[in-house]
TORPALUM-852217 format. One record per residue (C-alpha): x, y, z; residue in three letters. Coordinates in steps of 0.2 Angstrom, whole numbers, plus 2048, in hexadecimal, padded with zeros to 3 digits. Example, Ala and Ser with C-alpha at 12.3 -4.5 7.8 and 13.67 -1.06 7.14 Angstrom:
83E7EA827ALA8447FB824SER
END
This chain:
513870CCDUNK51B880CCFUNK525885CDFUNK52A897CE2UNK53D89ECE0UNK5458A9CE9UNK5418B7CDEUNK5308B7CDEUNK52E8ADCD0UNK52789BCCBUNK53488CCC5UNK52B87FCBDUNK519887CBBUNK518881CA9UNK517870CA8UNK520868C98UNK51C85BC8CUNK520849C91UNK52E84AC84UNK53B858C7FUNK54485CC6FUNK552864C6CUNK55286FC5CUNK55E874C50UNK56A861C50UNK568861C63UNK571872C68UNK55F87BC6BUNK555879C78UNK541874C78UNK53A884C7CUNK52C87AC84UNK535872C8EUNK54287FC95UNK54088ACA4UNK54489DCA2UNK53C8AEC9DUNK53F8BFC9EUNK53C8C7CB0UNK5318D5CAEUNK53A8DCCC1UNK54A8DFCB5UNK54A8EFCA7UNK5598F8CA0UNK553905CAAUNK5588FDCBCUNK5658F2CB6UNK5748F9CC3UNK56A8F3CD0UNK5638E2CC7UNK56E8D6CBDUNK57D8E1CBEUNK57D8E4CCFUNK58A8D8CD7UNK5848C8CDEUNK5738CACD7UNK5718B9CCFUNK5738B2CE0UNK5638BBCE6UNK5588B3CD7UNK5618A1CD5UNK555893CDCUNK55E887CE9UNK560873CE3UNK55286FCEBUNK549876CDDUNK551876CCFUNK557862CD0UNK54685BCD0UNK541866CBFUNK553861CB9UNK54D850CBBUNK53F852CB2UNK54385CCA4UNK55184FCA1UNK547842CA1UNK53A84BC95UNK54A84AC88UNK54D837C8EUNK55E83DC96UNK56582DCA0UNK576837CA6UNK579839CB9UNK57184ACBCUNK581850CC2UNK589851CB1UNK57A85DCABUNK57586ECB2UNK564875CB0UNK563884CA6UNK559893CA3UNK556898C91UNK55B8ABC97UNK5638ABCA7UNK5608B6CB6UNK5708BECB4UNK56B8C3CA2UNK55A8C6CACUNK5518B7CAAUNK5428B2CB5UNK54189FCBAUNK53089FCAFUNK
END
């Protein structure tokens, strides 16, 4: 199910296989299974008022509220028993680098 972020964008629109695997001895992620593309809204053109701008990431971060239950998930997919405090869910480019929640 995808649920809408605060940039416009969609978290958790594709839905990933019912296990992950990390690549390359466990320091890759499974691309199918990590959130994060690039945001077509961000261009080298209008960066100063993008990603470099200050405070920026705060204006595309989802709250918890969204990102915990796809946490949950994808950590489940790679059979991850932790307490979910001890892991943070990450983008594969982040939307300070001008990543989108794709």
């Amino acid at each position: 199910m995808a649920t809408s972020s605060p940039n416009g964008g969609s978290i958790g629109a594709a839905t990933p296989p019912a296990r992950c695997h990390a690549g390359d001895n466990g320091s890759l992620p499974d691309s199918a299974c990590t959130p994060g593309a690039t945001d077509p809204r961000v261009s080298q053109a209008d960066i100063s008022s993008t990603i470099c701008r200050n405070g920026y990431t705060a204006t595309v971060r989802p709250p918890a509220s969204v990102t915990e239950p796809i946490k949950r998930d994808r950590m489940a997919a790679y059979g991850i028993t932790a307490p979910l405090a001890q892991y943070e869910l990450d983008h594969l480019v982040s939307g300070g680098g001008g990543g989108d929640d794709e």
